[in-house]
C-alpha positions as CSV (number, residue, x, y, z in Angstrom):
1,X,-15.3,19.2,23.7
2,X,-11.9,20.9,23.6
3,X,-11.0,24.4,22.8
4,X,-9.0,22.7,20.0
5,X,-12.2,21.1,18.2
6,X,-13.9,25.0,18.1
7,X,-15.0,25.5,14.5
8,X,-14.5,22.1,13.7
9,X,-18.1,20.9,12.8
10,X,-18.2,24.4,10.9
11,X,-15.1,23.5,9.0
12,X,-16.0,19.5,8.5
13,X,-19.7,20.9,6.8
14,X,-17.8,22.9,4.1
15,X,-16.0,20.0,2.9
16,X,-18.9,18.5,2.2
17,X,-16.8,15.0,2.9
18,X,-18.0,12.2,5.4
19,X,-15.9,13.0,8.7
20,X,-15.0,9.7,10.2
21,X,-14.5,11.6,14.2
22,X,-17.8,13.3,14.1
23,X,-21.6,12.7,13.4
24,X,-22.4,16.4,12.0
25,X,-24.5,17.4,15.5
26,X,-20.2,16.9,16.5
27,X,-21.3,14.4,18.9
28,X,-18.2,11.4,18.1
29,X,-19.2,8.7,16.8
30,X,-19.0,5.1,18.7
31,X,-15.8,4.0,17.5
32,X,-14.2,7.3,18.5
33,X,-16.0,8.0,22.3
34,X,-13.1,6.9,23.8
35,X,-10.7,9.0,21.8
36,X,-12.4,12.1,22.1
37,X,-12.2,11.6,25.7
38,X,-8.8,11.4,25.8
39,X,-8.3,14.4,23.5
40,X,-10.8,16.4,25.8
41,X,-8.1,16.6,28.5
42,X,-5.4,18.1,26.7
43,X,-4.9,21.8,25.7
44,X,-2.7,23.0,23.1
45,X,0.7,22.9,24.9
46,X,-0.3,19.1,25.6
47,X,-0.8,18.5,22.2
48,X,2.1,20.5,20.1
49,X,4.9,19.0,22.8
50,X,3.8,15.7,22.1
51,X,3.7,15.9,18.4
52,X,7.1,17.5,18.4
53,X,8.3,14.9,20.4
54,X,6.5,12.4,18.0
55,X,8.2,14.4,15.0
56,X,12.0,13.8,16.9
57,X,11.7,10.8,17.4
58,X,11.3,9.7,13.9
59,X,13.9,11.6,12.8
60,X,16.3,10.2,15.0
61,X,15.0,6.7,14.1
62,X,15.6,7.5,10.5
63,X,11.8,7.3,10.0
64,X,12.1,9.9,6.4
65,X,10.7,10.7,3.3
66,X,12.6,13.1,0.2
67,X,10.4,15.6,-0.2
68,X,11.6,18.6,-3.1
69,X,15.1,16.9,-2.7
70,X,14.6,17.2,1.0
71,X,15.1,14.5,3.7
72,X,11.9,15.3,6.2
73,X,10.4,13.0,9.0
74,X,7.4,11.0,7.9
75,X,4.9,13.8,9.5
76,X,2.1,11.6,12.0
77,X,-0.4,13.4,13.4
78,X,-1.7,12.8,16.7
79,X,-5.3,11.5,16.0
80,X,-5.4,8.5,15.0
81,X,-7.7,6.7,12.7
82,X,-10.4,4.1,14.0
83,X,-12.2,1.8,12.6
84,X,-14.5,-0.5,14.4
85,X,-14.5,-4.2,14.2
86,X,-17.4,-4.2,11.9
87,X,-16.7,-2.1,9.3
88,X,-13.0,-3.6,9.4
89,X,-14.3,-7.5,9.0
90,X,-16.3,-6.2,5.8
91,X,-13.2,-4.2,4.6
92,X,-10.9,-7.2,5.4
93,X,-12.8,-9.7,3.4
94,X,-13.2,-7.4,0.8
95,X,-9.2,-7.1,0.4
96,X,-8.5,-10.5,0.4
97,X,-11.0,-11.3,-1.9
98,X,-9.9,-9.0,-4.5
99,X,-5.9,-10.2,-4.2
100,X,-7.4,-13.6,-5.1
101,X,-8.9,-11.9,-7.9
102,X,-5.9,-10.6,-9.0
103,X,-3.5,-12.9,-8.5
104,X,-6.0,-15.7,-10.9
105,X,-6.0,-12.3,-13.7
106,X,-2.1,-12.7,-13.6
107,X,-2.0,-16.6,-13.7
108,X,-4.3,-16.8,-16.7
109,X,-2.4,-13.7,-18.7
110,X,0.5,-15.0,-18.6
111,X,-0.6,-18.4,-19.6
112,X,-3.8,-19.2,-21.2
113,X,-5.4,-16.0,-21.5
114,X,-9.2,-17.5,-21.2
115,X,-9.8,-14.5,-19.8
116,X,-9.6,-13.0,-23.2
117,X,-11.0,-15.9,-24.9
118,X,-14.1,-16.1,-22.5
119,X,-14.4,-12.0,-23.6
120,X,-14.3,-10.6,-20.2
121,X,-11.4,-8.3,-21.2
122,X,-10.5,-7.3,-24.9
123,X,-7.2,-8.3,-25.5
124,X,-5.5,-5.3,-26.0
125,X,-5.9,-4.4,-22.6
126,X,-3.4,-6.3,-21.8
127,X,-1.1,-6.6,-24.5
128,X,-1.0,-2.3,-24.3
129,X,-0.3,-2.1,-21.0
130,X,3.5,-1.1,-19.8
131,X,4.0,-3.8,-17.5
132,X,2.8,-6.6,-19.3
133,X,6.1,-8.6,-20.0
134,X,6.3,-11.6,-22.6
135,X,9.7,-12.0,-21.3
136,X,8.0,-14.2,-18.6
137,X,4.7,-15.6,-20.1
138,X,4.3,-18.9,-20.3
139,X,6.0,-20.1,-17.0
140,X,4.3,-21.1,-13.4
141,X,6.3,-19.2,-10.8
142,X,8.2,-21.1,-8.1
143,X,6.1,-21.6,-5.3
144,X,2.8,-21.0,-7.3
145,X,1.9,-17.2,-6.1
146,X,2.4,-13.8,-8.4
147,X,0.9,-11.3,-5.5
148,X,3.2,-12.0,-2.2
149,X,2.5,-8.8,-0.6
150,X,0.0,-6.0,-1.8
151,X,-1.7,-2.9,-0.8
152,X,-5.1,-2.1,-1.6
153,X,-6.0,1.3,-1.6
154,X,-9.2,2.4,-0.4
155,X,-11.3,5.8,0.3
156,X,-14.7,6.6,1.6
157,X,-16.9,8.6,-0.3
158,X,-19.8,11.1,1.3
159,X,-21.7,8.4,2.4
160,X,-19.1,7.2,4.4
161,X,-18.8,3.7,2.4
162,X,-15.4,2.3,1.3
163,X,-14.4,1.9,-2.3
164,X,-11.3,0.4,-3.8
165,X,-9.3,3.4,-5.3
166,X,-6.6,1.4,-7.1
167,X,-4.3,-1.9,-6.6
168,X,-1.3,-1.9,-5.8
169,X,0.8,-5.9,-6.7
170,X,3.8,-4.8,-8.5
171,X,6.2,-2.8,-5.5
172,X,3.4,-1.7,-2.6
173,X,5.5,0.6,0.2
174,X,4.8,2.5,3.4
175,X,3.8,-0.9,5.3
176,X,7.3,0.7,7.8
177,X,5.3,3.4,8.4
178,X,2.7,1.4,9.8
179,X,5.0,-0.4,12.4
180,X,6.7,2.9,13.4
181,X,3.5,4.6,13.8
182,X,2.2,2.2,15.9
183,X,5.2,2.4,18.1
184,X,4.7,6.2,18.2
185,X,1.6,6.3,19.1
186,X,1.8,4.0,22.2
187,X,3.9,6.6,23.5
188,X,2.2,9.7,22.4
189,X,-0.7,9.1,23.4
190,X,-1.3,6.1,25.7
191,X,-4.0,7.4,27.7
192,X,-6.1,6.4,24.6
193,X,-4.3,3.4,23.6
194,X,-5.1,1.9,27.5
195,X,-8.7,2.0,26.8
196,X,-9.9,0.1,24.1
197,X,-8.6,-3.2,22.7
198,X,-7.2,-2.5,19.4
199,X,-5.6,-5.0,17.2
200,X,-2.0,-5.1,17.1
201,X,0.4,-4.8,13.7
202,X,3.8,-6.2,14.8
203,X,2.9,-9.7,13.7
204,X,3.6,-8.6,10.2
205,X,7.4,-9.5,9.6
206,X,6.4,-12.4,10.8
207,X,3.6,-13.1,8.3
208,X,6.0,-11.9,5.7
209,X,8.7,-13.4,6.8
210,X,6.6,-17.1,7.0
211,X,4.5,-16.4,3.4
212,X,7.8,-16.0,1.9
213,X,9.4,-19.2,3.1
214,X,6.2,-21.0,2.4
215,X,6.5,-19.6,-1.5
216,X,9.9,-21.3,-2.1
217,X,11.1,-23.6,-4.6
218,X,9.8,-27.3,-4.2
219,X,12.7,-29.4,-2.6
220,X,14.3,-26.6,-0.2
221,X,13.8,-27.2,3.6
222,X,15.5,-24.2,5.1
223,X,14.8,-21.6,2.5
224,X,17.2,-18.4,2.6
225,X,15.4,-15.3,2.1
226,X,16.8,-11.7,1.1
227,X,15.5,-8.4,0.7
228,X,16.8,-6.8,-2.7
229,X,16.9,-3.1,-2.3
230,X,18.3,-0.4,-5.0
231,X,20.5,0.9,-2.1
232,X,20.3,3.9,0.0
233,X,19.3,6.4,-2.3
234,X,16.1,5.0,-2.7
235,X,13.3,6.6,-1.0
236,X,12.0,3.8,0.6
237,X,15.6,2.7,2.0
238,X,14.5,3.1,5.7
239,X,11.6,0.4,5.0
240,X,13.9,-2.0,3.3
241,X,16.4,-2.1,6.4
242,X,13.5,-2.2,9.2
243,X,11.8,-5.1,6.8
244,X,15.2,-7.2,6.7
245,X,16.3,-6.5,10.0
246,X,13.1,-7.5,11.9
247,X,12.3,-10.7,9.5
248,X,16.5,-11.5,10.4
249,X,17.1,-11.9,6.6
250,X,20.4,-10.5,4.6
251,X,19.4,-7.0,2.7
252,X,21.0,-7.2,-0.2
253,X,22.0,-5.1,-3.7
254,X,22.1,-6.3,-7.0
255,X,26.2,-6.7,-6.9
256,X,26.0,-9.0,-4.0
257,X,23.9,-11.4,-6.2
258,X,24.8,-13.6,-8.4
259,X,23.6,-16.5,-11.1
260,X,25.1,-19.7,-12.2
261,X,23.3,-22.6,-13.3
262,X,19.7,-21.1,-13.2
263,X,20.4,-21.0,-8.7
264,X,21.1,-17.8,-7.5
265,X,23.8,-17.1,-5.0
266,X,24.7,-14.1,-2.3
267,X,28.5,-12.7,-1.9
268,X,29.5,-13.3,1.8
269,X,32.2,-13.0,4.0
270,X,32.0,-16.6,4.2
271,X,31.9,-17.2,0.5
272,X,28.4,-18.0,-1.7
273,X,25.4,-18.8,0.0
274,X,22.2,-20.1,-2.2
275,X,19.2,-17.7,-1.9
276,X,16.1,-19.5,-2.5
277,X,13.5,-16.4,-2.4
278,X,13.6,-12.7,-3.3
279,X,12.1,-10.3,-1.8
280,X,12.3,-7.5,-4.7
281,X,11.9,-3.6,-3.4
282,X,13.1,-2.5,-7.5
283,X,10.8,-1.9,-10.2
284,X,10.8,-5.1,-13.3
285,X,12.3,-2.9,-15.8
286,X,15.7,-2.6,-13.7
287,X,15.6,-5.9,-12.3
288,X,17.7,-8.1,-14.9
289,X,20.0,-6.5,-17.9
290,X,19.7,-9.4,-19.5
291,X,16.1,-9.2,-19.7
292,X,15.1,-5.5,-19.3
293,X,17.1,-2.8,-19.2
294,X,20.4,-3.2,-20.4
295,X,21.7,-0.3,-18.8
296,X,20.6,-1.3,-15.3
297,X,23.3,-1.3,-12.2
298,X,20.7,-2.1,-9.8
299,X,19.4,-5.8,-10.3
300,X,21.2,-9.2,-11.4
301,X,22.5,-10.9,-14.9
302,X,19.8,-13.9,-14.9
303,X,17.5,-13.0,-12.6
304,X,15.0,-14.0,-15.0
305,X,16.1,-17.3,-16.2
306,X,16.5,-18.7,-13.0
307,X,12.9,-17.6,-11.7
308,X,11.7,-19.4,-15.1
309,X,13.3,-22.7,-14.1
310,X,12.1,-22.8,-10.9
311,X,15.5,-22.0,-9.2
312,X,14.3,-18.8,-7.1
313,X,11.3,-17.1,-6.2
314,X,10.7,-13.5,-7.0
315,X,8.4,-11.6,-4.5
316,X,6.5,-10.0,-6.0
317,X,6.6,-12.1,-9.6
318,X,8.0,-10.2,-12.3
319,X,5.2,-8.6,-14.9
320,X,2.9,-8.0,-11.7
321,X,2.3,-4.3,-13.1
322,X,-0.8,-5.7,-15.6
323,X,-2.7,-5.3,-12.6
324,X,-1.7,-2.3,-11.4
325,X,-3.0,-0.8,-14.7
326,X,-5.6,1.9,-13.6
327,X,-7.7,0.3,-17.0
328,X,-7.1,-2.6,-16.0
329,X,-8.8,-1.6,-12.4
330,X,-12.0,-0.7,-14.0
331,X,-12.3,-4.5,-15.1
332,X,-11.8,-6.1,-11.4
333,X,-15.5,-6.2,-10.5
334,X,-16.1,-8.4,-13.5
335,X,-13.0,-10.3,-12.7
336,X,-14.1,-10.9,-9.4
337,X,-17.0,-12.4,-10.8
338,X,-15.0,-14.4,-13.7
339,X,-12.5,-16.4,-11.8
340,X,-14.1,-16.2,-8.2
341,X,-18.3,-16.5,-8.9
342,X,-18.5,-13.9,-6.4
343,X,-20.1,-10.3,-6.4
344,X,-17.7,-7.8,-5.2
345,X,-17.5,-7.3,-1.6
346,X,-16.0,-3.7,-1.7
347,X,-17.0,-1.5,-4.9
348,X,-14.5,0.6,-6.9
349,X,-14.8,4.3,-8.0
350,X,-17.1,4.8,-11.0
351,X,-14.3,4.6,-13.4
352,X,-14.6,5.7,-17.4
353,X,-12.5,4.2,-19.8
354,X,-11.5,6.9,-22.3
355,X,-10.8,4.3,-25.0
356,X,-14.2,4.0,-25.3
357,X,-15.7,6.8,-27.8
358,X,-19.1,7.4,-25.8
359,X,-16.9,7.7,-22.5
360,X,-14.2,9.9,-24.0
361,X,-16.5,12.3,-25.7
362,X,-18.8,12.6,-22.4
363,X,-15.3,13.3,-20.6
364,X,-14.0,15.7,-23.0
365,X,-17.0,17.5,-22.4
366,X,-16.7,17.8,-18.4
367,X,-13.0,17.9,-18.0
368,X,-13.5,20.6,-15.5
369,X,-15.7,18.7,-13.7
370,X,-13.6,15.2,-13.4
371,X,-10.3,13.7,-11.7
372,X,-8.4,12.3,-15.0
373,X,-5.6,10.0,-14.0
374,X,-2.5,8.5,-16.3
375,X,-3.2,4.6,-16.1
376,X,0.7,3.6,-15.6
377,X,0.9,6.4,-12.7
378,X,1.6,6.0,-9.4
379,X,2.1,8.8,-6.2
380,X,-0.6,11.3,-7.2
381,X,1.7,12.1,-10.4
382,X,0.3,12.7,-13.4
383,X,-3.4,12.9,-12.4
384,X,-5.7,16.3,-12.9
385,X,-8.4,17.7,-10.8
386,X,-10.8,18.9,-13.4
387,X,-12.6,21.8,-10.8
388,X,-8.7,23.1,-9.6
389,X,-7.0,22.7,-12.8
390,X,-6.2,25.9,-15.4
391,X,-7.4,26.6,-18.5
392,X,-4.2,25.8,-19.8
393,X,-3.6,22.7,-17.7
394,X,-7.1,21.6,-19.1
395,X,-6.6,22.1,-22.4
396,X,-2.9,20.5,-22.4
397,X,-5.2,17.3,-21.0
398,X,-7.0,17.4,-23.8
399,X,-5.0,17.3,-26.4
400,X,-3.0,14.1,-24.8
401,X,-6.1,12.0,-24.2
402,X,-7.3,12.3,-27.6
403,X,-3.5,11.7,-28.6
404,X,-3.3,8.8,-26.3
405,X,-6.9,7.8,-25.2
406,X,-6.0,4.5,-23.4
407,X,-3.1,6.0,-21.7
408,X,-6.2,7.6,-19.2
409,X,-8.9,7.1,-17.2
410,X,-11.4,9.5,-15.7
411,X,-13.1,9.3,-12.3
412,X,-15.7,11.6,-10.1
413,X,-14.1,13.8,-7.9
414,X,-14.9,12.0,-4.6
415,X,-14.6,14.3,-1.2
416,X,-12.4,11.5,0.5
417,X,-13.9,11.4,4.1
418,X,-12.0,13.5,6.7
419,X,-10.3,12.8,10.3
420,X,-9.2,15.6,13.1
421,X,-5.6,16.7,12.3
422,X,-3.7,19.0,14.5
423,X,-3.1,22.7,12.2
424,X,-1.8,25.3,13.8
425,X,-3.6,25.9,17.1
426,X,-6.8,23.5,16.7
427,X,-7.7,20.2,15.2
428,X,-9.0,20.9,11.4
429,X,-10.9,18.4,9.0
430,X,-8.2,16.7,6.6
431,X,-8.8,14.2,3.8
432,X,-7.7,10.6,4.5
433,X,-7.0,7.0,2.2
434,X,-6.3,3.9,3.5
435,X,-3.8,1.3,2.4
436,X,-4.8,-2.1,3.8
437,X,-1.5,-4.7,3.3
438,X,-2.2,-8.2,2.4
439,X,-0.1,-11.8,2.3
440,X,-0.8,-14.5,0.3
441,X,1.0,-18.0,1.1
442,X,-0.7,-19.6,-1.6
443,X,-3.6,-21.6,0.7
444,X,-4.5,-17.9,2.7
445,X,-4.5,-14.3,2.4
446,X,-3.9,-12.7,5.7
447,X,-4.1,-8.6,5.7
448,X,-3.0,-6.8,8.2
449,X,-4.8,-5.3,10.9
450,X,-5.2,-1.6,9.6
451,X,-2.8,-0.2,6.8
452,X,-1.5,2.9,5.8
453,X,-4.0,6.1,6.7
454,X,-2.3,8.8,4.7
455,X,-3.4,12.0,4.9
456,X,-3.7,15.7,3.0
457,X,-2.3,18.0,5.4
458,X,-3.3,20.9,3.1
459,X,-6.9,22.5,3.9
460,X,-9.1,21.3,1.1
461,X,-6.2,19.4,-0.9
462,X,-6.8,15.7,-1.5
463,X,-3.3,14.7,-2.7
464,X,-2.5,12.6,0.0
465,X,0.8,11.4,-1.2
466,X,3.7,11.8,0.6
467,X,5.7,12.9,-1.9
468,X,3.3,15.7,-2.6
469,X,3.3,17.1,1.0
470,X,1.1,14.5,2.6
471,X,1.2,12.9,6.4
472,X,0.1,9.6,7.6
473,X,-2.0,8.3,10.5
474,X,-2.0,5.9,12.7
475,X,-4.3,3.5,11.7
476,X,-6.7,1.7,15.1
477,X,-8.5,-1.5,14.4
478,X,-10.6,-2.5,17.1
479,X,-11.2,-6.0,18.3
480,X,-14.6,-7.5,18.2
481,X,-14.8,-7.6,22.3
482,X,-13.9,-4.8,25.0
483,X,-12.5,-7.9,26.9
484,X,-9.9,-8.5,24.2
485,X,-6.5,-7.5,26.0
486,X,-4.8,-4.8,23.5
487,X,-1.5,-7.3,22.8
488,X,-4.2,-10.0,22.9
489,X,-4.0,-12.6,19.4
490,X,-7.9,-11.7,18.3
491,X,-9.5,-14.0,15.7
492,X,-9.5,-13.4,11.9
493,X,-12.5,-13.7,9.5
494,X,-9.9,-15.0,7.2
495,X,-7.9,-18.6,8.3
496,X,-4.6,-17.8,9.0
497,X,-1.7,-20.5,9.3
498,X,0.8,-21.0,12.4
499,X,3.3,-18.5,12.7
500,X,7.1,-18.9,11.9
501,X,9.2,-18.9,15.5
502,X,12.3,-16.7,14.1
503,X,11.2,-12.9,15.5
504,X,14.6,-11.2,16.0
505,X,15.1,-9.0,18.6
506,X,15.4,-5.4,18.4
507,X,19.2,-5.2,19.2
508,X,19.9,-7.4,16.5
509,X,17.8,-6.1,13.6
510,X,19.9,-2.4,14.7
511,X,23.3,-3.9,14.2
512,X,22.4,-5.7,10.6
513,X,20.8,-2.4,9.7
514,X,24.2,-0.3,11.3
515,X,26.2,-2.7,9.1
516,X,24.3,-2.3,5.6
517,X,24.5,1.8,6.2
518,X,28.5,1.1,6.6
């Protein structure tokens, strides 16, 4: 092995963490052999110039993050992440099985609630949360699907087994960062990318792109799609132009909309256009004054109204947030069996529900010892790591979550598995996620070959938020069959439909996104 793996098996045992590279004799493990190779032949000079080059290239493409009021490029490191065609068909069902989940939770809160009635959940679980919104109970959504798109994030404990961390159906991001890693990678290191078949991602504008259309109010048989964005201060601007641009669709602000007659229309040069679907990248509370906030400049008069008569769809449906409710999480294994009669197929995190008295006082009791997490938070913010936190940062914990017991949860602290990333002058152990996408049509949920690998470029943190100082990976799937051409169409466990024609090319999605920035 390479000078650049020495100390690496010594560092990966004091984790104590499940390294996903190497077996802990440091022999790689199948899914890797191939890598490893690759990485054997380069030295340190090999290595550096290609991540810097990697590092460049993103910038120049735009590919950023704000990080401390800073705009940075999206760090990728070099080694990707692999995961074999096994573990990735378990994985895969396990995703799609739980937005099914979800999306029948939403359905039946916001109508019937025999959810409640049946006494799976208590009701107060959902009439408490943040993002549960009577303003739109009571109607079915146009097109008949609440979860569009949604990113299911997942870890692996010391075991090395997966477990759902938490759901994410209200706003998921970072699926850009997927594509452009992917287009990185083939360049950084395509001695590795030649040798094994690994499932492509670019086929997911076009996925989106067709479950959107597909979602559309009844009678429309050229629906228009648009991307609503907050505008470019918005950290997650760069993926809102890439989406637009490569599904061919208008991106759009809240001032170019507008509502008359329950329809929605778009300003153009050419006067109003009907938009049939929304594709919403802003948070429900902003999305309609008349509805939410009053004092909101980024969404549309009416938005509402017109979603509730059936005039538009709104991707992702408005009042999604219920689900993302960490609390709410710790009750998806029972509603998995509820509305599905199904055991679930990927686990979640022991979870303990601080509402509860026995659980809060056992928790109280090993606060040093716990992860304690805000339920409504989101980007690492807000949570506490019991064994790194102060004496004064535990003790502030503890008075909020007897203040505010169902505002937390509490959770083991799980040594997230690790993956090679480059530090310094040597590949180090670094804890990793995993953000799997998924789209629903309403007859199939597809998810996308991979996800978001995000990782903790800090030795020893597990924050692996970018916002926080966190990278990302790329993210290797490979196909069933090392006869499977790399740009090959493999087969899905899960049934997918035929795929929309409109795929833009790359000049054109670059002007629409030059014209926006103007």
């Amino acid at each position: 092995m390479s000078d650049l793996f020495e100390d690496y098996s010594v560092a990966a045992a004091r984790t104590g963490a499940y390294d996903e590279m190497f077996a802990p004799d440091q022999v790689a493990r199948p899914s890797y052999r191939q890598l490893a190779e690759a990485l054997d032949g380069l030295d340190l000079t090999d290595v550096s110039s290609r991540a810097d080059s990697m590092a460049r290239t993103f910038l120049d493409r735009g590919v950023t993050f704000d990080f401390a009021g800073e705009e940075r490029p999206f760090p990728l490191d070099i080694v990707p992440r692999v995961i074999s065609a096994a573990e990735w068909a378990v994985l895969e069902k396990g995703v799609a099985q739980r937005v099914r989940a979800l999306e029948a939770f939403l359905n039946d809160v916001y109508s019937k609630m025999a959810v409640v009635a049946d006494g799976v959940v208590p009701r107060r679980l959902i009439t408490t949360s943040q993002h549960f919104h009577r303003q739109v109970h009571g109607f079915e959504p146009a097109g008949g699907v609440r979860v569009h798109i949604s990113g299911i994030d997942v870890v692996r404990d010391a075991a090395g087994t997966f477990r759902v961390l938490e759901d994410n159906v209200r706003v998921p991001s970072g699926v850009s960062y997927v594509l452009e890693n992917r287009r990185a990678m083939a360049k950084g290191l395509p001695e590795a990318f030649s040798q094994q078949p690994i499932r492509p991602v670019e086929e997911y504008p076009r996925r989106l792109l067709s479950a959107l259309r597909k979602t559309a109010p009844a009678g429309v048989d050229e629906p228009t799609v648009v991307v609503l964005t907050p505008g470019v201060f918005n950290s997650a601007y760069f993926e809102h132009t890439l989406l637009a641009g490569l599904m061919g669709v208008e991106l759009v602000e809240g001032r170019d909309l507008i509502c008359r007659g329950n329809r929605v229309y778009m300003r153009t040069t050419a006067g109003e256009q009907r938009v049939d679907v929304i594709y919403k990248r802003i948070d429900d509370d902003f999305l309609d004054p008349l509805q939410f906030r009053s004092d909101s400049m980024l969404g549309c008069p009416g938005l509402v109204n017109a979603a509730r008569a059936g005039g538009v769809t709104i991707a992702n449906a408005v009042g999604n947030g219920v689900a993302d409710d960490k609390l709410v999480y710790s009750y998806v294994p029972d509603l998995i069996r509820y509305y599905l009669g199904e055991d679930p197929i990927v686990a979640n995190v022991d979870t303990y529900r601080l509402e509860e008295d026995d659980a809060r006082e056992e928790v109280l009791d090993r606060l040093d010892e716990l992860v304690v997490k805000p339920v409504d938070g989101s980007g690492g913010k807000g949570l506490v790591i019991g064994p790194d936190a102060t004496r004064e940062e535990l003790d502030t914990l503890r008075r909020r979550v007897i203040a505010d017991p169902r505002g937390w949860i509490a959770q083991p602290v799980l040594q997230l598995s690790t993956v090679p990333t480059l530090s310094g002058d040597k590949f180090g152990p670094r804890h990793v996620d995993l953000r799997p996408f998924a789209l629903n049509d309403g007859d199939d949920v597809w998810v996308l070959p991979g996800g978001l690998t995000r990782v903790a470029l800090k030795e020893g943190s597990l924050i692996v938020n970018s916002s926080q100082g966190g990278g990302s990976k790329d993210t290797w799937v490979l196909a069933q069959s090392a006869d499977v051409p790399v740009e090959a169409e493999p087969r899905h466990s899960i049934s997918i439909r035929e795929r929309t024609s409109v795929w833009p090319v790359e000049s054109n999605w670059r002007d629409r996104q030059a014209e926006q920035q103007q």
